[in-house]
Structure formats: structure tokens, C-alpha cells
Biopython code that builds the backbone (N, CA, C, O; Angstrom):
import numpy as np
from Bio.PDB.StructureBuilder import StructureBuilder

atoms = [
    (1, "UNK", "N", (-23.156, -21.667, 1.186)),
    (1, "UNK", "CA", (-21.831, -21.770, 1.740)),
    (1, "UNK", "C", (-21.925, -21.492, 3.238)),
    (1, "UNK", "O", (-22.271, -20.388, 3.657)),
    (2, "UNK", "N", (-21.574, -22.628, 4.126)),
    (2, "UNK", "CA", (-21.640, -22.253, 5.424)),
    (2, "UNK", "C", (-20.726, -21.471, 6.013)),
    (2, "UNK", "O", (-19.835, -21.088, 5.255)),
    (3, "UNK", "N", (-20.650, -21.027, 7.400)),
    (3, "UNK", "CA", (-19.469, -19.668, 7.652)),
    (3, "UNK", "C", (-18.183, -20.628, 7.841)),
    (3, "UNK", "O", (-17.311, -19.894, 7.377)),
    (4, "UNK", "N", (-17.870, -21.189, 8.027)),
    (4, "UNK", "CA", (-16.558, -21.843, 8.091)),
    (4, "UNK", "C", (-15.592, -21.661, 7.205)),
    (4, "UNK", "O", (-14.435, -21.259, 7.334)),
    (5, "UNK", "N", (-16.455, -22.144, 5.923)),
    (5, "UNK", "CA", (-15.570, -22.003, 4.537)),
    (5, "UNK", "C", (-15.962, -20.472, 4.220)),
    (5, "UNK", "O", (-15.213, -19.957, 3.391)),
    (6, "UNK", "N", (-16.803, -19.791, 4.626)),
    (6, "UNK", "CA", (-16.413, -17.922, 4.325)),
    (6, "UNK", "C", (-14.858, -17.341, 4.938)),
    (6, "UNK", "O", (-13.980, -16.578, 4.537)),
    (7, "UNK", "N", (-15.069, -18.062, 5.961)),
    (7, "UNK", "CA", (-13.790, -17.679, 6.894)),
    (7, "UNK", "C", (-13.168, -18.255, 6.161)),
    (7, "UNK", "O", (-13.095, -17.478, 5.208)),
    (8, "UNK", "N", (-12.436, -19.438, 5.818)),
    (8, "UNK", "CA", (-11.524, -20.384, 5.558)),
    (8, "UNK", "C", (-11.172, -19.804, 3.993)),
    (8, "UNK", "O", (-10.035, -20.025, 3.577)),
    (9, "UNK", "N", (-12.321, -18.915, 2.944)),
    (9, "UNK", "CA", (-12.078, -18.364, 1.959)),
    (9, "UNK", "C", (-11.169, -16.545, 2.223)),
    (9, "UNK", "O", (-10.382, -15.950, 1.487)),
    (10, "UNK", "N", (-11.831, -16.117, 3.757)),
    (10, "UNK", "CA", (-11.196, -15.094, 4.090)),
    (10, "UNK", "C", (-9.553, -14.905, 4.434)),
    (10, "UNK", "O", (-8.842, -13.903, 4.358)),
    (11, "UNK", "N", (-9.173, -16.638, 4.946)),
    (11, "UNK", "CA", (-8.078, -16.631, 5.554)),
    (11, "UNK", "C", (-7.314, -16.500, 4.357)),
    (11, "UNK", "O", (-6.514, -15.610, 4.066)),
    (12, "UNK", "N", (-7.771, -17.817, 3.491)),
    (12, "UNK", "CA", (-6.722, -17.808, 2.505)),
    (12, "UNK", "C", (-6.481, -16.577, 1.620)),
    (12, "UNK", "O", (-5.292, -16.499, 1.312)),
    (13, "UNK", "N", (-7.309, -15.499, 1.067)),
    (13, "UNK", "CA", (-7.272, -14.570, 0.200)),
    (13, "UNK", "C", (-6.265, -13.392, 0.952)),
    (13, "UNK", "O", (-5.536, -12.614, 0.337)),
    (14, "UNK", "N", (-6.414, -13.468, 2.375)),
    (14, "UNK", "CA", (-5.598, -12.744, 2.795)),
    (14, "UNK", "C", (-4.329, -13.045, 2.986)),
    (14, "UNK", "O", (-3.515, -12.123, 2.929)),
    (15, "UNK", "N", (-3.839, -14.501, 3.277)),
    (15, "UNK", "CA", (-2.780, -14.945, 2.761)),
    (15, "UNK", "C", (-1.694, -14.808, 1.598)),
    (15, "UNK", "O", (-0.497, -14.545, 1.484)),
    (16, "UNK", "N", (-2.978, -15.195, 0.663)),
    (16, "UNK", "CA", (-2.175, -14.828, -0.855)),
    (16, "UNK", "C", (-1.793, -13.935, -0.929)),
    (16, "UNK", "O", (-0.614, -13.869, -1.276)),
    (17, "UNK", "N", (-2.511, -12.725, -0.660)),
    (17, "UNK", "CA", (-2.412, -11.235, -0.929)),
    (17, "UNK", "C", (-1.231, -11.149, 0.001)),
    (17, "UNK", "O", (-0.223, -11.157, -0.706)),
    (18, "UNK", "N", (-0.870, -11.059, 1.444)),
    (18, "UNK", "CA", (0.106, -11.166, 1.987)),
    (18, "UNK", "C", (1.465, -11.287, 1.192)),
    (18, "UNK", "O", (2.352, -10.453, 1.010)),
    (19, "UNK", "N", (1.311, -12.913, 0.677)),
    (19, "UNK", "CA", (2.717, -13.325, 0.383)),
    (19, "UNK", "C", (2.924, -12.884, -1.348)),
    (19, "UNK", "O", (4.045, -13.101, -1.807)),
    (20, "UNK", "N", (1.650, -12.153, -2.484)),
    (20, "UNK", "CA", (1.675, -11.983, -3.520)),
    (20, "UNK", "C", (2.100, -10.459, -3.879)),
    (20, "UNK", "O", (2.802, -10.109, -4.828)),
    (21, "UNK", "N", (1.369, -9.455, -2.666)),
    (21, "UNK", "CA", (1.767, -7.880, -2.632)),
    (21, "UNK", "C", (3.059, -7.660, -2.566)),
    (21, "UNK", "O", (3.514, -7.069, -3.546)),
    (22, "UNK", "N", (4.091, -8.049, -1.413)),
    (22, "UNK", "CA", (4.973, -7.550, -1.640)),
    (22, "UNK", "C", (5.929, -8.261, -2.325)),
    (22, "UNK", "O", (7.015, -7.716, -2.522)),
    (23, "UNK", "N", (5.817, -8.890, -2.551)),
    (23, "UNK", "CA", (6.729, -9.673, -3.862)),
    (23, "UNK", "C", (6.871, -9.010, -4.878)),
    (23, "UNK", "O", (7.837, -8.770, -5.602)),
    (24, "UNK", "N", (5.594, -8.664, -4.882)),
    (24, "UNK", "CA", (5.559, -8.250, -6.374)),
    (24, "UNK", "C", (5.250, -7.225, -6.807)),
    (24, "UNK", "O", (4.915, -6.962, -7.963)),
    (25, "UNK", "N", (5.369, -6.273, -5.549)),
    (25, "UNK", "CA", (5.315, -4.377, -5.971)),
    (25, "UNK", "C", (6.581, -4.002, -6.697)),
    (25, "UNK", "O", (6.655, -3.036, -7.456)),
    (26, "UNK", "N", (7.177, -4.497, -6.531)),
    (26, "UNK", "CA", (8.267, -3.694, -7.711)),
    (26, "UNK", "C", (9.087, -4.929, -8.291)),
    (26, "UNK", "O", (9.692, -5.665, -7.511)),
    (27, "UNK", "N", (9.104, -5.158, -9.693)),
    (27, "UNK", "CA", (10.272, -6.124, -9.629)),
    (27, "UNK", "C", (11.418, -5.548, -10.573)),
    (27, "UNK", "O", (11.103, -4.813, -11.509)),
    (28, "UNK", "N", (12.709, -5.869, -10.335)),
    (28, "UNK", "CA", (13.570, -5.212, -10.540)),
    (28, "UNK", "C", (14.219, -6.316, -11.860)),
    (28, "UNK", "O", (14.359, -7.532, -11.729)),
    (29, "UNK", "N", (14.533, -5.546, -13.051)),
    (29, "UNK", "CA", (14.861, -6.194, -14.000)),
    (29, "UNK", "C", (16.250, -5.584, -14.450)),
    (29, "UNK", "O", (16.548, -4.395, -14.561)),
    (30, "UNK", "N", (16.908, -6.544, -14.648)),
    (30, "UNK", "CA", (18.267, -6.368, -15.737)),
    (30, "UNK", "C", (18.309, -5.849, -17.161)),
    (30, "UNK", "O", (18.105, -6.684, -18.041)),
    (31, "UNK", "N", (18.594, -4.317, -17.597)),
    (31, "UNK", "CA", (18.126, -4.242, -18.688)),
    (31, "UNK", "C", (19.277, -4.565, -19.247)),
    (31, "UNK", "O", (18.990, -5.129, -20.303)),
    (32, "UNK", "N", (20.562, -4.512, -19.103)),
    (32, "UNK", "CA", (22.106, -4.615, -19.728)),
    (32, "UNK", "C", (23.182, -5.642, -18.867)),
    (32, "UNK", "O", (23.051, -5.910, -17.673)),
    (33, "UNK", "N", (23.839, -5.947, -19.402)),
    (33, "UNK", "CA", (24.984, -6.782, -18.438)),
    (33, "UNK", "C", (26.129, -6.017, -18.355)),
    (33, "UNK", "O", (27.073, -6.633, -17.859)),
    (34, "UNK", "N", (26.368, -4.835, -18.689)),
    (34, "UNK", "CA", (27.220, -3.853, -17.683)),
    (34, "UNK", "C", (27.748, -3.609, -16.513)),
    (34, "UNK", "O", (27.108, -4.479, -15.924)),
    (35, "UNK", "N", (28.194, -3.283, -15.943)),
    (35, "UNK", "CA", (28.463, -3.047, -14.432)),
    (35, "UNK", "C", (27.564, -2.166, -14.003)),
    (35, "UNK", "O", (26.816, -2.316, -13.037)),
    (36, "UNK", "N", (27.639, -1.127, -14.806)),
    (36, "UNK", "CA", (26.587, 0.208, -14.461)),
    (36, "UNK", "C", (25.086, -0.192, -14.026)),
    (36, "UNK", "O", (24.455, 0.459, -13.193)),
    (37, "UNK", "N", (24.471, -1.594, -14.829)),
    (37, "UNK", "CA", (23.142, -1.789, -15.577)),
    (37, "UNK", "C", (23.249, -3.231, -14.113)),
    (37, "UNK", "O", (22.230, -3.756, -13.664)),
    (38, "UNK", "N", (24.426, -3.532, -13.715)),
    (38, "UNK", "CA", (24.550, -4.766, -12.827)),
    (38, "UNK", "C", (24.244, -4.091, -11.616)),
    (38, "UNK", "O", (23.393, -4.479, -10.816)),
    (39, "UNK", "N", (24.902, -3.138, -11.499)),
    (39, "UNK", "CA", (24.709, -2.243, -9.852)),
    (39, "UNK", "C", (23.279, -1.802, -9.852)),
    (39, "UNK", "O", (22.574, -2.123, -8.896)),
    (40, "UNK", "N", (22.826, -1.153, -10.757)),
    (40, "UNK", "CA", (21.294, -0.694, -10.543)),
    (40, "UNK", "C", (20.784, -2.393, -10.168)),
    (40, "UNK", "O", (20.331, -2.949, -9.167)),
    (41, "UNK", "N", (20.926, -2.566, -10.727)),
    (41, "UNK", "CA", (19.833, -4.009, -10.325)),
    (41, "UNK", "C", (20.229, -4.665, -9.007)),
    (41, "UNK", "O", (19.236, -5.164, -8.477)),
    (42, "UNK", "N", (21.219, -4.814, -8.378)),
    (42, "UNK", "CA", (21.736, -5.067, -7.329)),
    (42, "UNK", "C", (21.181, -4.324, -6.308)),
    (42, "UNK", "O", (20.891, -4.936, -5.280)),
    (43, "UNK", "N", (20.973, -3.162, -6.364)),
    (43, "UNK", "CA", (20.625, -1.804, -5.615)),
    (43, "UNK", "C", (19.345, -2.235, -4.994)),
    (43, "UNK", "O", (18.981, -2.339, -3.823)),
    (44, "UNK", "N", (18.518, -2.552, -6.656)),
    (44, "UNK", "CA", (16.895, -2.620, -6.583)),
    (44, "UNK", "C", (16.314, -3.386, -5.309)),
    (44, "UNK", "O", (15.407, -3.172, -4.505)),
    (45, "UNK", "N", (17.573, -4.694, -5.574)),
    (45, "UNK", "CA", (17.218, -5.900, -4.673)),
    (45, "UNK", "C", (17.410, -5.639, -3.402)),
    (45, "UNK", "O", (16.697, -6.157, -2.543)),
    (46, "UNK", "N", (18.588, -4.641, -3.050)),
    (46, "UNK", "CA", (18.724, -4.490, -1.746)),
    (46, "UNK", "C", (17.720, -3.447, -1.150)),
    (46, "UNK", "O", (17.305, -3.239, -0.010)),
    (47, "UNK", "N", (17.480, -2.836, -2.455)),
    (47, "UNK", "CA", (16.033, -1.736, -1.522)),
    (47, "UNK", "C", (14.567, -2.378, -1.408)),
    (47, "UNK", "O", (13.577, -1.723, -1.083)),
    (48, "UNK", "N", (14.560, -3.562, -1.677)),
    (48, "UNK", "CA", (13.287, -4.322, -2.214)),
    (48, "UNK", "C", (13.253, -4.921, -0.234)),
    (48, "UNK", "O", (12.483, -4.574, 0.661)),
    (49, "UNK", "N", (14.154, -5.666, -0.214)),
    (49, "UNK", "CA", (14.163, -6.503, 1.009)),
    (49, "UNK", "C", (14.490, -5.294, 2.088)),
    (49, "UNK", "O", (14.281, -5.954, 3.105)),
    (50, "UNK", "N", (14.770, -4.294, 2.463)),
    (50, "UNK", "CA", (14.473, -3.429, 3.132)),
    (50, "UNK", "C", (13.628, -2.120, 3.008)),
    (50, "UNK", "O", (13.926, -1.047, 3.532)),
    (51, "UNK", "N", (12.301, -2.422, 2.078)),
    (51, "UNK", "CA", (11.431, -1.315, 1.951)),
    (51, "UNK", "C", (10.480, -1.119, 3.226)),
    (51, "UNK", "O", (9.530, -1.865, 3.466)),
    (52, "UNK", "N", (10.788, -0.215, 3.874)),
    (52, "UNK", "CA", (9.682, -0.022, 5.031)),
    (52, "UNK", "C", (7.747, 0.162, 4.831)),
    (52, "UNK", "O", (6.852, -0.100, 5.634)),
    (53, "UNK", "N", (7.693, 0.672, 3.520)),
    (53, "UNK", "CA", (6.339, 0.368, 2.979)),
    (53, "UNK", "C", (5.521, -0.920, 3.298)),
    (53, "UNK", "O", (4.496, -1.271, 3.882)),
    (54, "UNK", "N", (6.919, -1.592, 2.332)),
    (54, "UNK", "CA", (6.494, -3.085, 2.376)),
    (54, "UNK", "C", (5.975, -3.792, 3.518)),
    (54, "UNK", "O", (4.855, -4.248, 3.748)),
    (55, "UNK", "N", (7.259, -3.774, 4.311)),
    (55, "UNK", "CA", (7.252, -3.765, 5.982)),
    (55, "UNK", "C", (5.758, -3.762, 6.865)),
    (55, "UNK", "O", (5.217, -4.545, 7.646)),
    (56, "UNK", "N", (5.345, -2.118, 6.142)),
    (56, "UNK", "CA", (4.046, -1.823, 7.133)),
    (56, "UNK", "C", (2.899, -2.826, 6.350)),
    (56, "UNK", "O", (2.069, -3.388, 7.064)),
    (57, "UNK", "N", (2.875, -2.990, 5.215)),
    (57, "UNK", "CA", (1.717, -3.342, 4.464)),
    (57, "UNK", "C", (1.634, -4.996, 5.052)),
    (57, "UNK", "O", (0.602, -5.523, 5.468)),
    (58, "UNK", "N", (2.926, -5.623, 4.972)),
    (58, "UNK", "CA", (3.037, -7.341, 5.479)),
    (58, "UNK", "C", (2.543, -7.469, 7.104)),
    (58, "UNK", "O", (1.883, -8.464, 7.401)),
    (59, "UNK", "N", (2.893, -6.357, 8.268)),
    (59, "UNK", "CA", (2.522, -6.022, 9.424)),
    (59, "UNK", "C", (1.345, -5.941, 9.358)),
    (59, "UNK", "O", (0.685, -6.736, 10.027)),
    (60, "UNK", "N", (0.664, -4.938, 8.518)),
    (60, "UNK", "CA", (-0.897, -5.094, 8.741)),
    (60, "UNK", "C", (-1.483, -6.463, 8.273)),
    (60, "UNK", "O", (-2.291, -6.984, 9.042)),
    (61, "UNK", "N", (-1.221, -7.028, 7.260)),
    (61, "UNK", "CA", (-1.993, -7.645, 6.831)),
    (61, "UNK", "C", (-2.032, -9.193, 8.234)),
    (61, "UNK", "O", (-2.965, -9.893, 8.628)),
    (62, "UNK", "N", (-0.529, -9.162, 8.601)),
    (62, "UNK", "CA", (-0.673, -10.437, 10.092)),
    (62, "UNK", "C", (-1.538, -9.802, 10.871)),
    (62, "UNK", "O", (-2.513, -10.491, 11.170)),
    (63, "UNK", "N", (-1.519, -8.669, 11.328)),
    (63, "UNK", "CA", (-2.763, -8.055, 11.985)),
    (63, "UNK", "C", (-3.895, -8.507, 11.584)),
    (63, "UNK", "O", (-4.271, -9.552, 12.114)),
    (64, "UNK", "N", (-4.269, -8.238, 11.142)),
    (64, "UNK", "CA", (-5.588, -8.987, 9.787)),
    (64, "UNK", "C", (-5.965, -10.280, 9.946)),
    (64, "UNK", "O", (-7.140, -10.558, 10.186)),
    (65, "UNK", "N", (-5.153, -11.076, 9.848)),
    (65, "UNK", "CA", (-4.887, -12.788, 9.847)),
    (65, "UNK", "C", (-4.887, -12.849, 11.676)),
    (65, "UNK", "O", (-5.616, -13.768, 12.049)),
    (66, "UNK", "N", (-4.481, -12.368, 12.411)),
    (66, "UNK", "CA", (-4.503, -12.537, 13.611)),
    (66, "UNK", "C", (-6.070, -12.547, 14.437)),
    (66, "UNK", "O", (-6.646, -13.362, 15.157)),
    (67, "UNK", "N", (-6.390, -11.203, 13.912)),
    (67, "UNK", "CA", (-8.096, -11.113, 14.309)),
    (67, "UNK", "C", (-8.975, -12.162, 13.285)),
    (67, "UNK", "O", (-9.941, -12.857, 13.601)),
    (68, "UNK", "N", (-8.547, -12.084, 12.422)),
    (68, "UNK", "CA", (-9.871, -13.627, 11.567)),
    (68, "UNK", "C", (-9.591, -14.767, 12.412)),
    (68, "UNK", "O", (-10.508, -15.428, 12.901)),
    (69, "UNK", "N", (-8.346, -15.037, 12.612)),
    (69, "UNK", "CA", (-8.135, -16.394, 13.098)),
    (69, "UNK", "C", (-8.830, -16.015, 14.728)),
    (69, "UNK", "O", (-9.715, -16.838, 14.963)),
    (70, "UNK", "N", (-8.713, -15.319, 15.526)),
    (70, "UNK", "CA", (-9.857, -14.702, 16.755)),
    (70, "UNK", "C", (-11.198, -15.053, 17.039)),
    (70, "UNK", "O", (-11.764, -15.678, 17.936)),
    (71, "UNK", "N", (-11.741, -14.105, 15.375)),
    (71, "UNK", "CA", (-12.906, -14.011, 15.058)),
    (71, "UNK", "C", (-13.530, -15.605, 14.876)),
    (71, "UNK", "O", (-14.637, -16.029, 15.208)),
    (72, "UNK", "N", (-12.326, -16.356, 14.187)),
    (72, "UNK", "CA", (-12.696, -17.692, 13.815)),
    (72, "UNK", "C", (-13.344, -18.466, 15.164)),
    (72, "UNK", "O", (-14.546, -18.703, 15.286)),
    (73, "UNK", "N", (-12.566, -18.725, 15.906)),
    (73, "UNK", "CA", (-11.914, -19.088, 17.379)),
    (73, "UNK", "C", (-13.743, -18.853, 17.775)),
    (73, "UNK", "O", (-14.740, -19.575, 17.799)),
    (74, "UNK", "N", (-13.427, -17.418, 18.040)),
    (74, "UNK", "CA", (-14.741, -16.953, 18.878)),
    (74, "UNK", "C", (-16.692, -17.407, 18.212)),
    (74, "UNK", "O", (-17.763, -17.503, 18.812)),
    (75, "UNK", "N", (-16.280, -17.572, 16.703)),
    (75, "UNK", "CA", (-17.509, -18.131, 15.918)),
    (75, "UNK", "C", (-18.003, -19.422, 16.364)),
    (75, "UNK", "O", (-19.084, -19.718, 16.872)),
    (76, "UNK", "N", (-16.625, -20.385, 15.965)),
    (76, "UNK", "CA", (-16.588, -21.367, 16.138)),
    (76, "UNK", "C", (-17.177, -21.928, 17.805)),
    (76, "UNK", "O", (-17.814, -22.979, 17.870)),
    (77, "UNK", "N", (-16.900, -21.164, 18.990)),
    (77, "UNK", "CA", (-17.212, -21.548, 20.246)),
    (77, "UNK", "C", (-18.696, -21.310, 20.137)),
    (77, "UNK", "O", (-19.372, -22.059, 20.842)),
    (78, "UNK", "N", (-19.360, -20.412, 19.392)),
    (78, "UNK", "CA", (-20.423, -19.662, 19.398)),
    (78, "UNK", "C", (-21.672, -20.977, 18.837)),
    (78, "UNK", "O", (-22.804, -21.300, 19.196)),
    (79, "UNK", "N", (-20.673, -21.449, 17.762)),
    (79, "UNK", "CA", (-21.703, -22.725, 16.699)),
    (79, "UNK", "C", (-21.808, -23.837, 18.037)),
    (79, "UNK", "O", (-22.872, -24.361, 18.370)),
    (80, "UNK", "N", (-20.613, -24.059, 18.660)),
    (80, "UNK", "CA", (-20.756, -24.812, 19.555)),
    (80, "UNK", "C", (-21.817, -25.488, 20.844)),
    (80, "UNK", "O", (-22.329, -26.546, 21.211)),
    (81, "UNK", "N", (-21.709, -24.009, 21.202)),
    (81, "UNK", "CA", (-22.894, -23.778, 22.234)),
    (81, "UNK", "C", (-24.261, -23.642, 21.100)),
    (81, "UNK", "O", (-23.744, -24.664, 21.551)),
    (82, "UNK", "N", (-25.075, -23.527, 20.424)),
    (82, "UNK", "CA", (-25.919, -23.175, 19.478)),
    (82, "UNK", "C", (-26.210, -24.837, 19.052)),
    (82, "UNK", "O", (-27.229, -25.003, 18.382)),
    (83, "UNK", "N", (-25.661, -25.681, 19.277)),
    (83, "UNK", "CA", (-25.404, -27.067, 18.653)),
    (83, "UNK", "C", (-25.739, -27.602, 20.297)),
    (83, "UNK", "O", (-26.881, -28.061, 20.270)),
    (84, "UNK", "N", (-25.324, -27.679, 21.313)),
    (84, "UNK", "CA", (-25.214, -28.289, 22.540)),
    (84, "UNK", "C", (-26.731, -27.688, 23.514)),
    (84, "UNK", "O", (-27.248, -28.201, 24.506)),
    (85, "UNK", "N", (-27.104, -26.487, 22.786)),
    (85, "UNK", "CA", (-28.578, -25.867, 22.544)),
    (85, "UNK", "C", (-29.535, -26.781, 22.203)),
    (85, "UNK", "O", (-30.250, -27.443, 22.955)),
    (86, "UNK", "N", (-29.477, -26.760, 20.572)),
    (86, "UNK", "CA", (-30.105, -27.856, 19.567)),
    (86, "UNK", "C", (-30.387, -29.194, 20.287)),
    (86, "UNK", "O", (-31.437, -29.832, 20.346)),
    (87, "UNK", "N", (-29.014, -29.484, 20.889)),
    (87, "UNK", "CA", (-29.449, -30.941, 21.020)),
    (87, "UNK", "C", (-30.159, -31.309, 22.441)),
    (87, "UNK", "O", (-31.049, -32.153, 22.547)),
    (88, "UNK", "N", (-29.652, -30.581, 23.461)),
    (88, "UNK", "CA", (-30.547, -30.539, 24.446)),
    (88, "UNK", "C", (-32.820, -30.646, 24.224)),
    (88, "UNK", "O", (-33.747, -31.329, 24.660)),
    (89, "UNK", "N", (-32.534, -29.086, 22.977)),
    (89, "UNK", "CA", (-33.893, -28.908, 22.949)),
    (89, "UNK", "C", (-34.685, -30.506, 21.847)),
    (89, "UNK", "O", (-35.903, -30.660, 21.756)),
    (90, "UNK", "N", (-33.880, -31.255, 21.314)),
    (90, "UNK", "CA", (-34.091, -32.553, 20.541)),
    (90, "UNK", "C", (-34.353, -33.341, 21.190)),
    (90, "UNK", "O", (-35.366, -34.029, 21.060)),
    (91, "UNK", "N", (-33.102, -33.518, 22.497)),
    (91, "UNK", "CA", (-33.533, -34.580, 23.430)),
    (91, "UNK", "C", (-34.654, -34.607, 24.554)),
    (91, "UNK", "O", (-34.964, -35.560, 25.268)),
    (92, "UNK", "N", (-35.365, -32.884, 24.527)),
    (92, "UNK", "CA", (-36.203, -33.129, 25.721)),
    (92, "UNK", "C", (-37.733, -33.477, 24.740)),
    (92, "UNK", "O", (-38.848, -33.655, 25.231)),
    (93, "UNK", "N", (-37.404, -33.503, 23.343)),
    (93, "UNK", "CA", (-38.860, -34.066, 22.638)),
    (93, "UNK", "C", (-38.904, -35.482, 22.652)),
    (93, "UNK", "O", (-39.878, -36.073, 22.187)),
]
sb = StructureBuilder()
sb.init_structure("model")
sb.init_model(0)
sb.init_chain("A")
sb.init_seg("    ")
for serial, (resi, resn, name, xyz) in enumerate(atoms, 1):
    if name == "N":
        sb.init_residue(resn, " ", resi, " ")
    sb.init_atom(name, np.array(xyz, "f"), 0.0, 1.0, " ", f" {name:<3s}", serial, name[0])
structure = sb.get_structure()
């Protein structure tokens, strides 16, 4: 497996995880159709979309995705020159 697709396997796993973690740290279920059993669940949802946990964990992880995509950037210039190397040392045989 060449590094491209390591990276390109790094980006995506961190992606998923991104958009799969906080989705799905707590999910809030309806146990009754009550009012009582309607408000808890209502509650859940509104503490779900303003959990500051969540918040920090989705923040880091763009952090994360920000430096791979960097790291990518900076590899990629690296294969470049390493290739423009190669072919120089091809063409002076």
C-alpha cells in the first residue's frame, strides 16, 4: 500500500469517527407517549445539540483532519521533488 492511500485511509477513518462519535454518544429514546415521558425526550435532544463535550471532541478531531490534510500537502511536495530527482538522475544515463 503506497502512502497516499495510508493517508487517504487516515483521512477517511477520521472522518467517520468525527461524524459517527457524536451522533451517537447518547441517543435519546421515547420510552412512553406521555407528556412527562415526551418532555424527557425533548430535553435529551436539546442537551444533545448543545453538549460542550461533544463540542470539544468534534473541535479536536478538525484539528486532526487539519494537520493530516498539512501533513498530506507537505508529503506529497516531498514525493514530488524525489520524482523530479529520479528523473533527472534517468536522464543523465
Amino acid at each position: 500500500m503506497n502512502l497516499k492511500n495510508c493517508i487517504l485511509y487516515v483521512l477517511i477513518f477520521c472522518t467517520v469517527t468525527l461524524v459517527y462519535v457524536p451522533s451517537h454518544a447518547h441517543e435519546c429514546v421515547m420510552s412512553g407517549n406521555n407528556a412527562e415521558e415526551i418532555m424527557k425526550y425533548n430535553q435529551c435532544i436539546a442537551n444533545q445539540s448543545s453538549n460542550p463535550e461533544l463540542e470539544k471532541i468534534k473541535n479536536e478531531y478538525e484539528l486532526e483532519i487539519q494537520k493530516l490534510l498539512q501533513d498530506n500537502i507537505r508529503l506529497e511536495r516531498r514525493i514530488a521533488k524525489i520524482k523530479n530527482a529520479l528523473a533527472t538522475i534517468i536522464s543523465s544515463y
